[in-house]
MMTF fields as JSON, N, C-alpha, C and O atoms, coordinates in Angstrom:
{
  "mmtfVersion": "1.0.0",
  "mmtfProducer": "UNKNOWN",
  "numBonds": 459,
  "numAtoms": 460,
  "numGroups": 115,
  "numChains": 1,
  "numModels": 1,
  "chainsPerModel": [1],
  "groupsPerChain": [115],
  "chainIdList": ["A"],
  "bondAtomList": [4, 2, 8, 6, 12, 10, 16, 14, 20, 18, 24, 22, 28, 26, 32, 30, 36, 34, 40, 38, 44, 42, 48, 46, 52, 50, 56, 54, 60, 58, 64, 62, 68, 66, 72, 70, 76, 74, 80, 78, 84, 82, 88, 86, 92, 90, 96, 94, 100, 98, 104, 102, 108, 106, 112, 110, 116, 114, 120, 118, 124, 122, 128, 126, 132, 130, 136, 134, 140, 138, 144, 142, 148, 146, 152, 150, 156, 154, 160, 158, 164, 162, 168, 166, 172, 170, 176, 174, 180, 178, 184, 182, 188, 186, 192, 190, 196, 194, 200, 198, 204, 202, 208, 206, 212, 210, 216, 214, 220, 218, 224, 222, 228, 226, 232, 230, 236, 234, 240, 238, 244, 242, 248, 246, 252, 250, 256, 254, 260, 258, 264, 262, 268, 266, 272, 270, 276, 274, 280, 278, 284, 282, 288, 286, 292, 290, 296, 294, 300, 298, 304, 302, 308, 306, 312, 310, 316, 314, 320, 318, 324, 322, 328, 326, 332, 330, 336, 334, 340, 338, 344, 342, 348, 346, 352, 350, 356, 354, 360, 358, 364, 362, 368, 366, 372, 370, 376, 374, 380, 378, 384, 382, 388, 386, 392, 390, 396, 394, 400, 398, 404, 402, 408, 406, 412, 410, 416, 414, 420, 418, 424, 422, 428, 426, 432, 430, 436, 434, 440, 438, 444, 442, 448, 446, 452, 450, 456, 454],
  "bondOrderList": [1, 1, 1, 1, 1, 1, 1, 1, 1, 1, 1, 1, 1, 1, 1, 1, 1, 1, 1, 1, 1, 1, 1, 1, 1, 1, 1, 1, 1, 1, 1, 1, 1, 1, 1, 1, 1, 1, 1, 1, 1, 1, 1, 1, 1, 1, 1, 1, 1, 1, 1, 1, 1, 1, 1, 1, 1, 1, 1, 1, 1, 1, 1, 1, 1, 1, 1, 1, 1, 1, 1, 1, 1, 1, 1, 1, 1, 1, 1, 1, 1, 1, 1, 1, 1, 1, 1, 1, 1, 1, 1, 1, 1, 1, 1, 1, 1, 1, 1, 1, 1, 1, 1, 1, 1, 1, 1, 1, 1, 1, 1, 1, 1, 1],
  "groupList": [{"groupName": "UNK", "atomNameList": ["N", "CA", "C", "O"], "elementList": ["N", "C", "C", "O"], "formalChargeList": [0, 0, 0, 0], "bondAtomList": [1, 0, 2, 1, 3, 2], "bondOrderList": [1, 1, 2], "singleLetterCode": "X", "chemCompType": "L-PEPTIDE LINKING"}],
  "groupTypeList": [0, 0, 0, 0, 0, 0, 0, 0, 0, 0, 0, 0, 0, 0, 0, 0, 0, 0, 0, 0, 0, 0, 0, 0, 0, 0, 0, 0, 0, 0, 0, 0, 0, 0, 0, 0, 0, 0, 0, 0, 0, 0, 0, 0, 0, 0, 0, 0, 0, 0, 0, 0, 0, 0, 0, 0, 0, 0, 0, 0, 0, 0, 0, 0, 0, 0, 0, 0, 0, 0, 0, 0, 0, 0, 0, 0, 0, 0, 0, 0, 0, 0, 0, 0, 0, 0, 0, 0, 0, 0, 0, 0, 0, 0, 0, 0, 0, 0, 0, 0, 0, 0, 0, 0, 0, 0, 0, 0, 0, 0, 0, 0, 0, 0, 0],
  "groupIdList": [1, 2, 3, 4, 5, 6, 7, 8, 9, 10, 11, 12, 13, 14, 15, 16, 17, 18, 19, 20, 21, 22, 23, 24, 25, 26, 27, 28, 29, 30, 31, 32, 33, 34, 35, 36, 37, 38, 39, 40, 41, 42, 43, 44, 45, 46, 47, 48, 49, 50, 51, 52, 53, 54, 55, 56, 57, 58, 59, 60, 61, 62, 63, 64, 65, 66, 67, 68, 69, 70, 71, 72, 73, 74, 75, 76, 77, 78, 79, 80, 81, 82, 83, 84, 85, 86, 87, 88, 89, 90, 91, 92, 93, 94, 95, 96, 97, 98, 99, 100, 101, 102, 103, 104, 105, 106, 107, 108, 109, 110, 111, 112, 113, 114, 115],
  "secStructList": [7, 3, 3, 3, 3, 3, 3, 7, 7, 3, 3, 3, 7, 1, 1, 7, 7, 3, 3, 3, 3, 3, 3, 3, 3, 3, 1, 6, 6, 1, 7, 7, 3, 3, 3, 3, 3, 3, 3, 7, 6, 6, 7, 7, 7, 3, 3, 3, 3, 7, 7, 5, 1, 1, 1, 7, 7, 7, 7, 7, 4, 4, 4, 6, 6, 6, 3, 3, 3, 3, 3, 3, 6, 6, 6, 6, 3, 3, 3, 3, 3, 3, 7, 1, 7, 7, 4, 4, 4, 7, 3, 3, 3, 3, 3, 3, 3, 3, 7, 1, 1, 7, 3, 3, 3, 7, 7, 7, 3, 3, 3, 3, 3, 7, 7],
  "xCoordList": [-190.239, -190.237, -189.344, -189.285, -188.866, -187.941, -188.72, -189.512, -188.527, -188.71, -187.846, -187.495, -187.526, -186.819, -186.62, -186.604, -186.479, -186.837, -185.431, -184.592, -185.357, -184.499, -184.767, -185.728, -183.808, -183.898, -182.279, -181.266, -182.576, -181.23, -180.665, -179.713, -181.943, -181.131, -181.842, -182.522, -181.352, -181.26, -180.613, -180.068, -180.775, -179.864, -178.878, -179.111, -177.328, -176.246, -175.538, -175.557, -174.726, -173.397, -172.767, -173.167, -171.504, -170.813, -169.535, -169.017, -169.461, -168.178, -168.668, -167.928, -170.019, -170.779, -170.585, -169.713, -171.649, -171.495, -173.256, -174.196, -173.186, -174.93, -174.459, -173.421, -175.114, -175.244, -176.53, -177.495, -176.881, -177.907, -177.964, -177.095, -179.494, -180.055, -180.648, -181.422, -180.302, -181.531, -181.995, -181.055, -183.032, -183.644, -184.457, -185.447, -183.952, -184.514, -185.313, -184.968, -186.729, -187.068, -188.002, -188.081, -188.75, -189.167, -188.178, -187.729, -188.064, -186.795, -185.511, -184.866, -184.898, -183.858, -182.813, -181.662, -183.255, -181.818, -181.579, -180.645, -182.574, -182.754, -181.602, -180.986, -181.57, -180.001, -178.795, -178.297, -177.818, -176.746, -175.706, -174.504, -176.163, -175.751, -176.798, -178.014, -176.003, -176.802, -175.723, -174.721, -176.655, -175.879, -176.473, -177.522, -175.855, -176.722, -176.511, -175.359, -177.578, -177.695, -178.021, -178.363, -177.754, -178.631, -178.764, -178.115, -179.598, -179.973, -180.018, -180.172, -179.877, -179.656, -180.386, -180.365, -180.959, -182.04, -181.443, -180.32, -182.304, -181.613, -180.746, -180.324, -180.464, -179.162, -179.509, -180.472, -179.07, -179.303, -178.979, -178.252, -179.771, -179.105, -177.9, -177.3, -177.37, -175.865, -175.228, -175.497, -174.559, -173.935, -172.788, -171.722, -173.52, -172.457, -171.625, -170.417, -171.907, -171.422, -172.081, -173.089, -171.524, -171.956, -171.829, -171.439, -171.792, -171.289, -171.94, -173.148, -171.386, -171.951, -172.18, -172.011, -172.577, -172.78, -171.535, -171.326, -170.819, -169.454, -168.97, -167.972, -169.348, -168.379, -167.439, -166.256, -167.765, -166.695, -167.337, -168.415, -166.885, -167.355, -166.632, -165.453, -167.546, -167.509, -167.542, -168.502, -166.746, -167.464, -167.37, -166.48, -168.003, -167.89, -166.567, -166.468, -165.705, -164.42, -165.101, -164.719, -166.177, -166.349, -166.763, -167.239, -166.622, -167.235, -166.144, -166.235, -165.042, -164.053, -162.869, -162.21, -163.005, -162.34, -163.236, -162.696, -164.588, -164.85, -166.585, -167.275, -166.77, -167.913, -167.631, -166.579, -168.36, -168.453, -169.21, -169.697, -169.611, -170.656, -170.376, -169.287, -171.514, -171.556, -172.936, -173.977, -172.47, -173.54, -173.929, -173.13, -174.871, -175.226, -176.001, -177.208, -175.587, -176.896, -177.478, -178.35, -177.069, -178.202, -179.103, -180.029, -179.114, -180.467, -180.63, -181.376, -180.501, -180.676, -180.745, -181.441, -179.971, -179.178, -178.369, -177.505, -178.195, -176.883, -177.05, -178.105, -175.616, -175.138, -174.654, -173.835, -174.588, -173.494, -173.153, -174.15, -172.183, -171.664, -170.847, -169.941, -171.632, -170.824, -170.051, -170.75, -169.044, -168.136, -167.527, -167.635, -167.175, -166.957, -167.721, -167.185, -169.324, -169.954, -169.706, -168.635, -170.566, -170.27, -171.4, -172.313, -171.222, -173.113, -173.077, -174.087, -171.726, -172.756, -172.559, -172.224, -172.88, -173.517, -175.205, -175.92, -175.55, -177.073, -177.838, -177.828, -178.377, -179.286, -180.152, -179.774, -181.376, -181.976, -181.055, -180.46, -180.845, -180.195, -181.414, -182.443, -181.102, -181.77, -181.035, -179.903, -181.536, -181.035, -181.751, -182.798, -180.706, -180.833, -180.501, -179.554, -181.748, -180.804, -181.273, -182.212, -179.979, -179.945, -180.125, -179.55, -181.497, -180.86, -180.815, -180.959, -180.6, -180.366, -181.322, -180.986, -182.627, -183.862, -184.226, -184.72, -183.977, -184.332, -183.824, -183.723, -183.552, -183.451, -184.302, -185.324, -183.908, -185.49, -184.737, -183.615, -185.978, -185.511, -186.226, -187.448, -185.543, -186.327, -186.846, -186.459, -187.817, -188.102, -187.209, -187.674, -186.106, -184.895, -185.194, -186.187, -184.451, -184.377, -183.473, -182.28, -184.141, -183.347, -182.086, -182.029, -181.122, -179.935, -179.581, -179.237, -179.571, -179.069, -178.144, -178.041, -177.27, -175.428, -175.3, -174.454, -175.92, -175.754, -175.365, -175.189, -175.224, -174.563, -175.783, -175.633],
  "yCoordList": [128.019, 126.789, 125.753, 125.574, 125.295, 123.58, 122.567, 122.621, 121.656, 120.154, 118.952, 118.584, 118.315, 117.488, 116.249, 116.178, 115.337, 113.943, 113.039, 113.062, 112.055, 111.22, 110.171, 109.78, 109.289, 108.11, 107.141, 107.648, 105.559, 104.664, 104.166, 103.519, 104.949, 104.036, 102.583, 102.067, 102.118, 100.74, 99.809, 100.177, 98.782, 98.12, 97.393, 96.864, 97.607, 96.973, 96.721, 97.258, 95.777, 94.925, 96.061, 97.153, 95.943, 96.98, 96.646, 95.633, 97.827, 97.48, 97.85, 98.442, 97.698, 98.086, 99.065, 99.713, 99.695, 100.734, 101.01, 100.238, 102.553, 102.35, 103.884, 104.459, 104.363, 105.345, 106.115, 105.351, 107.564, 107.895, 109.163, 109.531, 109.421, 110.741, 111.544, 111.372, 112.467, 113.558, 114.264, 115.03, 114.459, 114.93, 116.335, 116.437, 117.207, 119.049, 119.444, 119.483, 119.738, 120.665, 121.608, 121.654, 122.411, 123.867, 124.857, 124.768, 125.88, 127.198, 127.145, 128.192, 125.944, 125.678, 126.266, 125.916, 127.431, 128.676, 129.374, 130.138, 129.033, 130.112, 128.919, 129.195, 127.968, 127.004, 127.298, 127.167, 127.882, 127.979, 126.623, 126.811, 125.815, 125.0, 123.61, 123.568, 122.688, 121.647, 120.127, 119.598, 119.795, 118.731, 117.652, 117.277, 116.917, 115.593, 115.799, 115.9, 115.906, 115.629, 114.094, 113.171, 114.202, 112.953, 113.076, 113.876, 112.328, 111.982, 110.739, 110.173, 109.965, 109.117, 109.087, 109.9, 107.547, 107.739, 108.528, 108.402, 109.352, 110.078, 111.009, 111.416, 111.37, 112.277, 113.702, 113.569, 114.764, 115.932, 115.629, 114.786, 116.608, 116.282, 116.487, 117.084, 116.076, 116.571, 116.728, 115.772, 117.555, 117.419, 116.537, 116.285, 115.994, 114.771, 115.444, 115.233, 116.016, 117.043, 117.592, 117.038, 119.064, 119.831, 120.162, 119.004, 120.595, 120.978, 122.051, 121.935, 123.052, 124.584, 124.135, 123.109, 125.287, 125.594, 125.365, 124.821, 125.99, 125.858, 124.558, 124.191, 123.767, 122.011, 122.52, 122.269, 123.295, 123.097, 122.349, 122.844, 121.185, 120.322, 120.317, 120.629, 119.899, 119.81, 118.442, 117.771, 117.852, 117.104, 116.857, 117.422, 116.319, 116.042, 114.86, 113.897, 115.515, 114.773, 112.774, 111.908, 112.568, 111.192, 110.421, 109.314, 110.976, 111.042, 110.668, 109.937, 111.919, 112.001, 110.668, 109.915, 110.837, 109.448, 108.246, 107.27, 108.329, 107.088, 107.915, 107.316, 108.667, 109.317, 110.128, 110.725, 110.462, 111.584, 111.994, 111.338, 113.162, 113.976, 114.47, 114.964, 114.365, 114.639, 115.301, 115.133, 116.388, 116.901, 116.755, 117.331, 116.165, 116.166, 117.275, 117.078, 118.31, 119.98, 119.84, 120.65, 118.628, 118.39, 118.158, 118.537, 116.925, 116.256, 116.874, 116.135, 117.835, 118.351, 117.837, 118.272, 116.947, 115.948, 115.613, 114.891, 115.804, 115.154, 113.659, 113.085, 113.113, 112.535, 111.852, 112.709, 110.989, 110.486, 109.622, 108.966, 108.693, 107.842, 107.519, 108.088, 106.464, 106.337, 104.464, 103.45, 104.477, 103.67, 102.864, 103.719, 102.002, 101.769, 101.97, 102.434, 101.469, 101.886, 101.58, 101.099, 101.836, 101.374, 101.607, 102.369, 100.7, 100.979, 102.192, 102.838, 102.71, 104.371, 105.346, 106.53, 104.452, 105.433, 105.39, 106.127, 104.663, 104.069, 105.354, 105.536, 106.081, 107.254, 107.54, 107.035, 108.34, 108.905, 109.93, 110.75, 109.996, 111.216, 111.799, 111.283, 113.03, 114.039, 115.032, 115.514, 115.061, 115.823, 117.564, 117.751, 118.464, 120.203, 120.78, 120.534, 121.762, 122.484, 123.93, 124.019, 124.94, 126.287, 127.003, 126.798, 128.399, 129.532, 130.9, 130.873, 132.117, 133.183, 133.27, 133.912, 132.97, 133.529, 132.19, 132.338, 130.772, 129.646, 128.319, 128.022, 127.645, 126.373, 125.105, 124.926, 124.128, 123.475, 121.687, 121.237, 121.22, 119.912, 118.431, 118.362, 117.605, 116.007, 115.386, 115.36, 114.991, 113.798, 112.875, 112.3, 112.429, 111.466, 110.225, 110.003, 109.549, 107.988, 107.352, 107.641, 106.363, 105.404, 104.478, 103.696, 104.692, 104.101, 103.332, 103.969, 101.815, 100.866, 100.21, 99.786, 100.195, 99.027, 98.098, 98.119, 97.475, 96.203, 94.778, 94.716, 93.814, 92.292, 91.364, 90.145],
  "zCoordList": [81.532, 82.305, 81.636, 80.42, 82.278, 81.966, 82.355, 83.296, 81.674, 82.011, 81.656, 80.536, 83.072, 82.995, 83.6, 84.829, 82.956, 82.75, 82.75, 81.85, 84.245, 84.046, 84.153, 84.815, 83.386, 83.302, 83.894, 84.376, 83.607, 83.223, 85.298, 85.736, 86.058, 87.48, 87.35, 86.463, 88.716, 88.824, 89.963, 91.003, 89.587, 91.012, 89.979, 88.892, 90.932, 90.54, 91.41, 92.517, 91.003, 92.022, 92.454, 92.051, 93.49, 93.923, 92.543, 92.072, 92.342, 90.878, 89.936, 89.151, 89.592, 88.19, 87.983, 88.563, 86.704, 85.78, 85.789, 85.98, 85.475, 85.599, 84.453, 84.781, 83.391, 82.874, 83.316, 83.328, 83.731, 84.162, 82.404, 81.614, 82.529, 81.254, 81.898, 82.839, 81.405, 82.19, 80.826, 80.612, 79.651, 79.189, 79.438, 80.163, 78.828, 79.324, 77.808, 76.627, 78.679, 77.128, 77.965, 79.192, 76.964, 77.6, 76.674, 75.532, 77.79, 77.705, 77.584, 77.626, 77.412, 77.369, 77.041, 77.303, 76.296, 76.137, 77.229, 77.472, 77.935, 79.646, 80.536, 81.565, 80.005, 81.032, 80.896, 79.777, 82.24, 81.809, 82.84, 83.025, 83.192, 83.718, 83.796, 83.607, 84.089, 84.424, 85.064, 84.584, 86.515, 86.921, 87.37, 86.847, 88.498, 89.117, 90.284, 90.706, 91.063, 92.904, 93.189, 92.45, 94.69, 95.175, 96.362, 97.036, 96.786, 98.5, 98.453, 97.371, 99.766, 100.0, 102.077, 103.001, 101.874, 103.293, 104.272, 104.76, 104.513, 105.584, 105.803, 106.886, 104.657, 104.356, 103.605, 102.849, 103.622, 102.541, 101.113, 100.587, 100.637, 99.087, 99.012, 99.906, 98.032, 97.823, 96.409, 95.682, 95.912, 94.889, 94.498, 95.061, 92.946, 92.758, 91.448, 91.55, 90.543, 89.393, 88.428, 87.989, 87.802, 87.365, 85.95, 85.8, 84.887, 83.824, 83.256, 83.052, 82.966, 82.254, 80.576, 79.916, 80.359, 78.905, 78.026, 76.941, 78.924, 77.689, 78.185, 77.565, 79.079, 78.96, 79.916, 79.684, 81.113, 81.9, 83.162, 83.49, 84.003, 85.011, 86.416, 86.576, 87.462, 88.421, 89.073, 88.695, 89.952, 90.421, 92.425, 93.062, 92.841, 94.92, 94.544, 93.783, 95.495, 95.397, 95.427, 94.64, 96.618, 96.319, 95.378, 95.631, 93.937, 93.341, 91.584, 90.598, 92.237, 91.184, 90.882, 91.599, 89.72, 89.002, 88.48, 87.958, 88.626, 88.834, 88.079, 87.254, 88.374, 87.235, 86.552, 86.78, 85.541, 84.26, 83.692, 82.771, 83.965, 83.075, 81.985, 81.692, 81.154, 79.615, 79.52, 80.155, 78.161, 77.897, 76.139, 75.399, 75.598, 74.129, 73.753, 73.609, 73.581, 73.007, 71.853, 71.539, 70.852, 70.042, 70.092, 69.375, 71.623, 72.315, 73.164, 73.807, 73.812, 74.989, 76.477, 77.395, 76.478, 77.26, 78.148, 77.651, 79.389, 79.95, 80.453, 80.726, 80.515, 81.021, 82.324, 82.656, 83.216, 84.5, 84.361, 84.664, 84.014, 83.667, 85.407, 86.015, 85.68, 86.514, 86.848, 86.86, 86.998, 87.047, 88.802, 89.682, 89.153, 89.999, 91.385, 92.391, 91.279, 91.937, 93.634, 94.003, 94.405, 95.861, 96.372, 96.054, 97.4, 98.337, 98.686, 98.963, 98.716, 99.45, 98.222, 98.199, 97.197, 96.036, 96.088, 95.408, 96.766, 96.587, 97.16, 98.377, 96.472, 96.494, 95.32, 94.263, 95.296, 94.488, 93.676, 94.375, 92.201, 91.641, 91.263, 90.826, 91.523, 91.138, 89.39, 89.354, 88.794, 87.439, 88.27, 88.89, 87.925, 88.064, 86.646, 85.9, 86.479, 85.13, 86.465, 87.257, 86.133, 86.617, 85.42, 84.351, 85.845, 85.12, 85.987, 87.209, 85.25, 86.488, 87.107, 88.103, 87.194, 87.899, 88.736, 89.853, 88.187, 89.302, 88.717, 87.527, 89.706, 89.838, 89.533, 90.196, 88.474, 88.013, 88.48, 88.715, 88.42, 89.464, 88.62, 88.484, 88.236, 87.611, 89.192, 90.36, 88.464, 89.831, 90.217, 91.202, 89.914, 90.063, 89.477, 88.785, 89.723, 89.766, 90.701, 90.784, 91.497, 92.016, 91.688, 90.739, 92.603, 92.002, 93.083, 94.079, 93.175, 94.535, 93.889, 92.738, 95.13, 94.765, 95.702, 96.595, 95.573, 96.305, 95.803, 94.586, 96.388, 96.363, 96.733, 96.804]
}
């Protein structure tokens, strides 16, 4: 089993900066990936980016340039750094760690961009 724990949303101006954490413990050698989803009212989840084991990343084109995922494996940790926000960033992120047998899910945190 995994467990995982995010933190760091919030409400911010449109323009801001918001850093999000997602904290994994459990099985953690059983992860070979890990990223950030979100939903937003009314909408499906969606992928915002990804990063493997070895540090290679993904991200939803609306997304690219302007966020960045990081991963710390000392802390068992990732990252979203996200930059240049906009109201239609305003969704729940969800933190995912994958391994071959299943998919494990944080409760999210709220993230609003508003004025």
């Amino acid at each position: 089993q995994v467990q995982l724990v995010e933190s760091g949303g919030g409400l911010v101006q449109p323009g801001g900066s918001l850093r999000l954490s997602c904290a994994a413990s459990g099985s953690i050698f059983s992860i070979y990936a890990m990223g950030w989803y979100r939903q937003a009212p009314g909408k499906q989840r969606e992928l915002v980016a990804t990063i493997t084991k070895g540090g290679s990343t993904n991200y939803a084109d609306s997304v690219k340039g302007r966020f960045t995922i990081s991963r710390d494996n000392a802390k068992n940790t990732v990252y979203l750094q996200m930059n240049s926000l906009k109201p239609e960033d305003t969704a729940v992120y969800y933190c995912n760690a994958r391994t071959t047998t299943k998919d494990y899910w944080g409760k999210g945190t709220l993230v609003t961009v508003s004025s």
